[in-house]
C-alpha positions in Angstrom: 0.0 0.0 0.0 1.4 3.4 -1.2 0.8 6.4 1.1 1.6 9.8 -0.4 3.3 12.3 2.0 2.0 15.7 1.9 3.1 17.1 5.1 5.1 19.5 3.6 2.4 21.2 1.5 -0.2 20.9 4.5 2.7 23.1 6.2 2.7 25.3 4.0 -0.9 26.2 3.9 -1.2 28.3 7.2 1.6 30.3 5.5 -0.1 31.0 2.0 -3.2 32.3 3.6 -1.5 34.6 5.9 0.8 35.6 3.2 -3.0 36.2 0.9 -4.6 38.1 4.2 -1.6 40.3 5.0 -1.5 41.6 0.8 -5.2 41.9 1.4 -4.5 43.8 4.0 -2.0 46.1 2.5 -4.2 46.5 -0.7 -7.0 47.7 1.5 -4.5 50.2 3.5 -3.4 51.6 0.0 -6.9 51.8 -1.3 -8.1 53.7 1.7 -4.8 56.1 1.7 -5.5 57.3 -2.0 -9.7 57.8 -0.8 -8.1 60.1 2.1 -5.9 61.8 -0.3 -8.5 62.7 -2.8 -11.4 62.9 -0.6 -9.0 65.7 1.2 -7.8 67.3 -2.2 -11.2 68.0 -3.9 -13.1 68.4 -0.5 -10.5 71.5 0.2 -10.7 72.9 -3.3 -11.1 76.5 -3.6 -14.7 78.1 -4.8 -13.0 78.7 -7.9 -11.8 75.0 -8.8 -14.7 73.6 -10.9 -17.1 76.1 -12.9 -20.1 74.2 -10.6 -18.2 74.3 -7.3 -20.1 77.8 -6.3 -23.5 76.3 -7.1 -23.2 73.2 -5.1 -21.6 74.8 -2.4 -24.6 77.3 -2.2 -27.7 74.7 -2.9 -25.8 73.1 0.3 -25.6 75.6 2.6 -29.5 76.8 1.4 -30.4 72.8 2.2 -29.8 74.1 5.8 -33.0 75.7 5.9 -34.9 72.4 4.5 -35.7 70.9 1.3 -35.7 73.4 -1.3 -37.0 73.9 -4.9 -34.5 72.7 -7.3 -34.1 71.2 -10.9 -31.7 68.7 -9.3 -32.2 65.1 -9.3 -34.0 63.7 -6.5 -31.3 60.8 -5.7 -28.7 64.1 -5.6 -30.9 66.6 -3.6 -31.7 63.9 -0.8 -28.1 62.9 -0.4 -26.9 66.4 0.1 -29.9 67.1 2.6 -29.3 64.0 4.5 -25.3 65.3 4.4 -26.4 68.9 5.9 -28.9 67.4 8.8 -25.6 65.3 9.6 -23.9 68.7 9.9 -21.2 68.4 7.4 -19.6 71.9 6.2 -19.2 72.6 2.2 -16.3 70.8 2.6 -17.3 67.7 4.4 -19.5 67.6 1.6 -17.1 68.4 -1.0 -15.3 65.4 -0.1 -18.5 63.4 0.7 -18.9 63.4 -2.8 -15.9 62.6 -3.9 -16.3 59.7 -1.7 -19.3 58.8 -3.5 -17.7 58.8 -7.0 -15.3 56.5 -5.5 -17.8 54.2 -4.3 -19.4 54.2 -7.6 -16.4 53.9 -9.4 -15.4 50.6 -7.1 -18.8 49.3 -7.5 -18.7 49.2 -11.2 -14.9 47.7 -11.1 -16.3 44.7 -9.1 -19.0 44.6 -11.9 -16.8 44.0 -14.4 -14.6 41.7 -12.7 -17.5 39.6 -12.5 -18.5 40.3 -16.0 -15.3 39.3 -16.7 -15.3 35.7 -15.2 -12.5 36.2 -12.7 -12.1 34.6 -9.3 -8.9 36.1 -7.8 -7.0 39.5 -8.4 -9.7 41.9 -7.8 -7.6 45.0 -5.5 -4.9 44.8 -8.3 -8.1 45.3 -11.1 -9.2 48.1 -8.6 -5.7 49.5 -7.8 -4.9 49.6 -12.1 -8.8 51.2 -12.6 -8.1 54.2 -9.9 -4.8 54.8 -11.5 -5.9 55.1 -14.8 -8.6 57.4 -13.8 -6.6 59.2 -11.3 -4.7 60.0 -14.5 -7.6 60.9 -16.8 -8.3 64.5 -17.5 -12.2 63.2 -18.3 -12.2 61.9 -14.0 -11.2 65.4 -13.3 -13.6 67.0 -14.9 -16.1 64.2 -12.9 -14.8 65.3 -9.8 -15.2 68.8 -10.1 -17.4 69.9 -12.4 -20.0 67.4 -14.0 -20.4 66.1 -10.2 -23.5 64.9 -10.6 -22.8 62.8 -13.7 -19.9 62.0 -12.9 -21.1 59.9 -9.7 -23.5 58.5 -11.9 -21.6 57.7 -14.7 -19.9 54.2 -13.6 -23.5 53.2 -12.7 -24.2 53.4 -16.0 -21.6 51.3 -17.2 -22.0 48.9 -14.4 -25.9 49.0 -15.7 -24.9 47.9 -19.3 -22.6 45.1 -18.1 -25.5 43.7 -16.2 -27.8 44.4 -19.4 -25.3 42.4 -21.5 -25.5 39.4 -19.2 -29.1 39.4 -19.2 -28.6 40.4 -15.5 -32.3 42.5 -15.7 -32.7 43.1 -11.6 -29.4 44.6 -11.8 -29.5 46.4 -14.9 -32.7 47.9 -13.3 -30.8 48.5 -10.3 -27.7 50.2 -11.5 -29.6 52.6 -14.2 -32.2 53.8 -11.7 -29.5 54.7 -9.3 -27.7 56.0 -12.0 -30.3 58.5 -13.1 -31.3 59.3 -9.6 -28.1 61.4 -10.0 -28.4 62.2 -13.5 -31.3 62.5 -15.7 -28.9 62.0 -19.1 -28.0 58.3 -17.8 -31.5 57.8 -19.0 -30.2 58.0 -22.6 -27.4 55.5 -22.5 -30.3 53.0 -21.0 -32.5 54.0 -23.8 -29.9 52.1 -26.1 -29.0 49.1 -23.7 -31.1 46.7 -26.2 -28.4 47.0 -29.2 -26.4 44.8 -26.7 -29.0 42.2 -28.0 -27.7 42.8 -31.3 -24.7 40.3 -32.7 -21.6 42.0 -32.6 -20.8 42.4 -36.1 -24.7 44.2 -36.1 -23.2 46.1 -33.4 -20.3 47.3 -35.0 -21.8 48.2 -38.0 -24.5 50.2 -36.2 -21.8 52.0 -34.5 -20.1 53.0 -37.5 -23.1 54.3 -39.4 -23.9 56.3 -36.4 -20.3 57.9 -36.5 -21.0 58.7 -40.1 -23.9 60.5 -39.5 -22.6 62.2 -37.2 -19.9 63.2 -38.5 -21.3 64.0 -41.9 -23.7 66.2 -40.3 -26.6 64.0 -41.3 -27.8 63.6 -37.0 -27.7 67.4 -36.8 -30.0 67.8 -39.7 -32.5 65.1 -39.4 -33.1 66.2 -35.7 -33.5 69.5 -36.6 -35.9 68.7 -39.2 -37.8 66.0 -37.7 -37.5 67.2 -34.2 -37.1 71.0 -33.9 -38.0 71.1 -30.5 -35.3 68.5 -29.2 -32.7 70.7 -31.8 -34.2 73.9 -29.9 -33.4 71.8 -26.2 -29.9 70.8 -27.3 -28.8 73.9 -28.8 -30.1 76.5 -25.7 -28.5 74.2 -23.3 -25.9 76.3 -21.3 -25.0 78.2 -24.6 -21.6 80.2 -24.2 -19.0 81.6 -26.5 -16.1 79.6 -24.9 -17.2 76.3 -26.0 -17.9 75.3 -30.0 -20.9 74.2 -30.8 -21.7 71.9 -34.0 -20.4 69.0 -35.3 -17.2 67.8 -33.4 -15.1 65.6 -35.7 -12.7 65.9 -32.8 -14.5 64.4 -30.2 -16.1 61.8 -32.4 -12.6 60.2 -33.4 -11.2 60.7 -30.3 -13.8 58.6 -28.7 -13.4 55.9 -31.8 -9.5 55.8 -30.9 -10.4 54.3 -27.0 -12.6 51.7 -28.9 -9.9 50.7 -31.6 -7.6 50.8 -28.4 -8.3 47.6 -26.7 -9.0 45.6 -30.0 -5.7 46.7 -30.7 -4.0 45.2 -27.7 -5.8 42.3 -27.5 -3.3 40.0 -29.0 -1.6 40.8 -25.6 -4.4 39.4 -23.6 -4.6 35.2 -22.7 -7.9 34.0 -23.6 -10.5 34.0 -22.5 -10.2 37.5 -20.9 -9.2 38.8 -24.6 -12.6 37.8 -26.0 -14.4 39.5 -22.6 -12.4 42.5 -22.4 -13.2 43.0 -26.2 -17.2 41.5 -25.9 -17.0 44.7 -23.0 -16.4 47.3 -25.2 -19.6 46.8 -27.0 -21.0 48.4 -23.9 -18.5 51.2 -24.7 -19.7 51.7 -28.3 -23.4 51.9 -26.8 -22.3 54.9 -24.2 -21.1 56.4 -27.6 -24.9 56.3 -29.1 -26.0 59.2 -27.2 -23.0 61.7 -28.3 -23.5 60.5 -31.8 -27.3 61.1 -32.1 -27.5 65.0 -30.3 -23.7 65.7 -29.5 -23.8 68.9 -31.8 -24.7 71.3 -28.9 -22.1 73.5 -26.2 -20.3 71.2 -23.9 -21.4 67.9 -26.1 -18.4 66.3 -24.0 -20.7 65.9 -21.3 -22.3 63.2 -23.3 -19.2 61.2 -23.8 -18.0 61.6 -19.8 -19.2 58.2 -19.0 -18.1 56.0 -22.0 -14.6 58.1 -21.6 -14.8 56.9 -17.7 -15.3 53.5 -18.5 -12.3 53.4 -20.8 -10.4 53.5 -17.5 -12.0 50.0 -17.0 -11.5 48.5 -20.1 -7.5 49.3 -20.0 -7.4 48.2 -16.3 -8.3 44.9 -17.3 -5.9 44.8 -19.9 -3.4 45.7 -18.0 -4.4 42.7 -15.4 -4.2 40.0 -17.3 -1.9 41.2 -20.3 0.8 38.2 -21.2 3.4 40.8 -19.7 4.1 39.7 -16.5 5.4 43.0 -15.4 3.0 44.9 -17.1 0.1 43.0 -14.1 2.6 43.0 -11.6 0.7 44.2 -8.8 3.6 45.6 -6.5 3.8 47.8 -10.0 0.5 48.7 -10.4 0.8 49.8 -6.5 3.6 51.9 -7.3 1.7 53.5 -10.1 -1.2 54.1 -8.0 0.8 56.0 -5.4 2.3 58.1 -8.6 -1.0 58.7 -9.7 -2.2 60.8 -6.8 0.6 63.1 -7.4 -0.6 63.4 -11.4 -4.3 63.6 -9.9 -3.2 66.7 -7.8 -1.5 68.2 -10.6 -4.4 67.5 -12.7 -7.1 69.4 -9.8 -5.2 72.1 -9.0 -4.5 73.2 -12.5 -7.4 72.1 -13.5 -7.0 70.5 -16.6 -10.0 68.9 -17.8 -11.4 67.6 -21.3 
């Protein structure tokens, strides 16, 4: 009778796990260092940091009196009253938001790991996502000025994930928390059902989209067909500092972040390089909305959420590329650490897109 000796592996067991909680551990610490540090950097911004900044700060401080009469979303008015009978100042509240964008943001990462079928590795998927955001001109602009979008822009994303899996409760979960914040996260739901298309249907949707866009041809049959949505679009905070009409600029810059992943894929172990490129279908979808009425002033904003969840997409990339350095996570680590000092950099001279 042969008996197999395993002593030494059993031995080694008690080890592995602690070795797994203590870099659990650490991860956590790190994560919760990087909130502090941007919770404290955009909850002490200045008045003049963030074209919106004033207005918050003043619907807060007038939410002191009660509930007042506001255009704001209901989700959004109720949070900021519940953060002013807690007794918060403009800052706490500043960076109570902040707070919240980061919760969304984490809650959509965690959607996508599961979207993309993996069982271990999720703080170094989290980690790579808040750097490349932390980075992103598009999360600053998210932070400080579209504040209200910008919390409910990974909802969105996180909605269409769950909409692509046939996940309905979800989907139904994530968009109505989404536009409890926003009322425009309505528009990206209003397309959710071409993820029921195939994906070369898809595709080609997408493109002919661009093309009307870009042509023109969007501008002109809305205007025609629909004057009063053209009339809605067009008044919409209209300014001189910000070009209205057709932006060929935005429109190819927004193609480029599609192309991007397909692009690197061949870098990317399957499965995860048939996920990470079946997820940006759910990119080209937040694209719909910009490409049907993104013609007015500030048309970015309509872009802000499929530009968020590029961060994602490349995180994931990043995670499981065939580079082992490239997903080493004491690298990715390092880079989130050097991303708070680009994120500072990015706030305080505010550069946005």
């Amino acid at each position: 009778m042969t008996m197999t000796v395993t002593t030494g592996d059993a031995a080694l067991r008690p080890r592995r796990r602690a070795d797994t909680a203590m870099a659990t551990g650490l991860n956590l610490l790190l994560l919760l260092a990087v909130a502090i540090f941007g919770c404290w950097l955009i909850g002490t911004r200045p008045f003049d940091v963030g074209t919106d900044t004033s207005a918050y700060a003043g619907l807060y401080q007038r939410l002191g009196t009660g509930m007042v009469e506001t255009r704001l979303e209901p989700g959004f008015v109720y949070l900021s009253y519940v953060l002013r009978q807690l007794g918060l100042g403009v800052v706490g509240y500043q960076a109570a938001l902040f707070a919240l964008l980061l919760g969304a943001a984490t809650v959509a990462t965690r959607r996508y790991f599961h979207y993309l079928g993996d069982t271990r590795g999720y703080f170094t998927l989290l980690s790579a996502a808040l750097m490349l955001l932390l980075i992103s001109p598009m999360f600053v602009n998210a932070s400080i000025n579209a504040i209200r979008q910008g919390i409910a822009a990974p909802l969105v994303f996180a909605a269409l994930l769950s909409f692509h899996q046939r996940d309905w409760w979800k989907f139904a979960l994530y968009g109505t928390l989404a536009s409890s914040f926003h009322y425009s996260s309505l528009l990206y739901l209003a397309f959710a059902p071409v993820l029921l298309l195939r994906p070369d249907v898809q595709r080609y949707l997408a493109a002919a989209a661009f093309l009307c866009y870009v042509s023109g041809l969007s501008l002109i049959v809305v205007r025609t067909a629909l004057p009063s949505l053209y009339q809605t679009v067009m008044e919409y905070t209209a300014t001189t500092r910000f070009e209205s009409g057709v932006r060929i600029d935005f429109a190819v810059f927004s193609i480029f972040w599609y192309a991007l992943p397909h692009l690197l894929a061949p870098l990317v172990p399957r499965p995860y390089r048939e996920r990470i490129k079946n997820s940006t279908a759910v990119y080209l979808v937040m694209l719909l909305p910009f490409f049907s009425i993104g013609w007015g002033f500030f048309s970015n904003r309509y872009l802000l959420p499929g530009w968020l969840a590029v961060s994602l997409i490349l995180a994931a990339v990043l995670c499981h590329s065939r580079i082992a350095l490239l997903r080493n996570p004491l690298l990715v680590r390092i880079g989130l650490v050097a991303s708070c000092a680009v994120f500072y950099v990015l706030v305080t001279n505010v550069i946005v897109i």
